[in-house]
C-alpha positions in Angstrom: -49.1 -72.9 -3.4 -46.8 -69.9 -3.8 -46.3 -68.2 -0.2 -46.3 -64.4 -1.7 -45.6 -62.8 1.7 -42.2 -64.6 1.6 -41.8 -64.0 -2.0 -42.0 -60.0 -1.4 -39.8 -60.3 2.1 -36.8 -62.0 0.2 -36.6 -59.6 -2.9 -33.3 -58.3 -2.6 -33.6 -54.5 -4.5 -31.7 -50.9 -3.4 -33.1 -49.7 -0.5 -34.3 -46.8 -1.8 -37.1 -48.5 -4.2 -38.1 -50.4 -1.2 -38.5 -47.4 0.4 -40.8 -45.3 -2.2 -42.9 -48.0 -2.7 -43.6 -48.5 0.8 -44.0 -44.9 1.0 -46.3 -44.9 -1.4 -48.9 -47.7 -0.7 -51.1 -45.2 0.9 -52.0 -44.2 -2.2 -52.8 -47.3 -4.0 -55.7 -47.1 -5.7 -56.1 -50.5 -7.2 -59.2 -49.4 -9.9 -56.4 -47.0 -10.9 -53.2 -48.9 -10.9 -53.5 -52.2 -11.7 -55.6 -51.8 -15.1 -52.3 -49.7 -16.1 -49.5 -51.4 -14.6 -51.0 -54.8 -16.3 -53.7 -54.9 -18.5 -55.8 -56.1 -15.3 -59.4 -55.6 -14.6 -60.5 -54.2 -11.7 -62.4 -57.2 -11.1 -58.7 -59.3 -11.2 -58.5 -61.2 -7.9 -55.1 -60.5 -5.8 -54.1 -64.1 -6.3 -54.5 -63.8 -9.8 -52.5 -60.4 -9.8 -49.6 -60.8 -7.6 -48.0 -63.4 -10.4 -48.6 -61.1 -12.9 -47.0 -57.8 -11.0 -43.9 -60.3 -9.7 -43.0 -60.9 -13.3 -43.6 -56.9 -14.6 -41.5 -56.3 -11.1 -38.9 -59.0 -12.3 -38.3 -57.9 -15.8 -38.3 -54.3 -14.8 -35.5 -55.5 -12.2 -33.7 -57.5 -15.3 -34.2 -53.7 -17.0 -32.2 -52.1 -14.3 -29.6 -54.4 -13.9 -29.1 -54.6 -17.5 -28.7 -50.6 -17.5 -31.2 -50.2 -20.1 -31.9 -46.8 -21.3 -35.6 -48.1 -21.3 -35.6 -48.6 -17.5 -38.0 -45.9 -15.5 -37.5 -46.0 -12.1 -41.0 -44.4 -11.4 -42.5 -47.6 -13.4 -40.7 -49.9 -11.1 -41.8 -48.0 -7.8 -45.3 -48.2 -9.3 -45.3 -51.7 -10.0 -43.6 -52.5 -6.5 -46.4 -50.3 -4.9 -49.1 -52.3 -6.3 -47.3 -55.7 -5.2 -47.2 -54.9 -1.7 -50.5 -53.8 -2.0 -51.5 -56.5 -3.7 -50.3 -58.8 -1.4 -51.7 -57.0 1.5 -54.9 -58.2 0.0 -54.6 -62.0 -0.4 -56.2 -64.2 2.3 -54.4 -64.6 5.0 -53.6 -68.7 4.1 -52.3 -67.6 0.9 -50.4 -64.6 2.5 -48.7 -67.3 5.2 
């Protein structure tokens, strides 16, 4: 089993996206945002989400690196913002 929380703790990304999207995980609203960011349900568990937004996060960070004209910052912030969230949610043994 994947340990998420660990996952999230060891991305190494500027400072500064770390920083919005913690900033803005107060105003996750998962009905909202994770039907958008990708193609989930509202009814998607977190365990099944968190895969799903740690690739989006990981090609977006492929995006950036890359220095694709395609990259949006705002995108990435959002898609970080819903992983924290996102893991935030799991149980705690799949959090640990």
């Amino acid at each position: 089993m994947t340990d998420f929380r660990t996952l999230l703790a060891d991305l190494r990304r500027p400072r500064l996206l770390i920083r919005a999207a913690r900033f803005g995980v107060t105003d996750y609203k998962r009905e909202r945002d994770l039907r958008r960011l990708i193609n989930a349900s509202n009814r998607a568990t977190p365990e099944s989400a968190v895969p799903q937004l740690i690739n989006a996060e990981e090609q977006m960070e492929q995006t950036r690196r890359a220095g694709d004209a395609g990259y949006s910052v705002s995108r990435h912030i959002e898609v970080l913002i819903a992983l924290i969230a996102e893991v935030r949610l799991l149980p705690r043994s799949l959090q640990a």
